[in-house]
Phi, psi and omega in degrees: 000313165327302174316309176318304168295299162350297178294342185264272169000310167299320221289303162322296170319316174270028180225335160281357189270340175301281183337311209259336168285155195235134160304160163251178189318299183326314190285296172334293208270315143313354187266320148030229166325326207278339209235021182113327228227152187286339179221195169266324181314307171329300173283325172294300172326311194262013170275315198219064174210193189250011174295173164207158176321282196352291197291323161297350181273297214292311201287332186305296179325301200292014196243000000 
């Protein structure tokens, strides 16, 4: 039983040290893209800014 406990007790640990890691930019900025947008800045700008896909697709077009 000790055993068990043990194995559960890593087993936890390593799924909160997953849970508590933060992508890094590079993953941030392809998570993106999936969902529109050129960056994580980008995307962030348009969660809590006055950007939106929209306005980010047109500067995009114009290039």
């Amino acid at each position: 039983m000790e055993k068990k406990r043990e194995a559960l007790r890593k087993l936890m640990m390593a799924v909160e040290k997953e849970l508590l890691h933060k992508p890094n930019k590079k993953t941030l900025d392809r998570l993106s893209l999936l969902v529109g947008f050129q960056d994580w800045d980008s995307f962030q700008d348009a969660l809590h800014g006055d950007a939106d896909g929209k306005t980010n697709y047109e500067v995009m077009s114009e290039k």
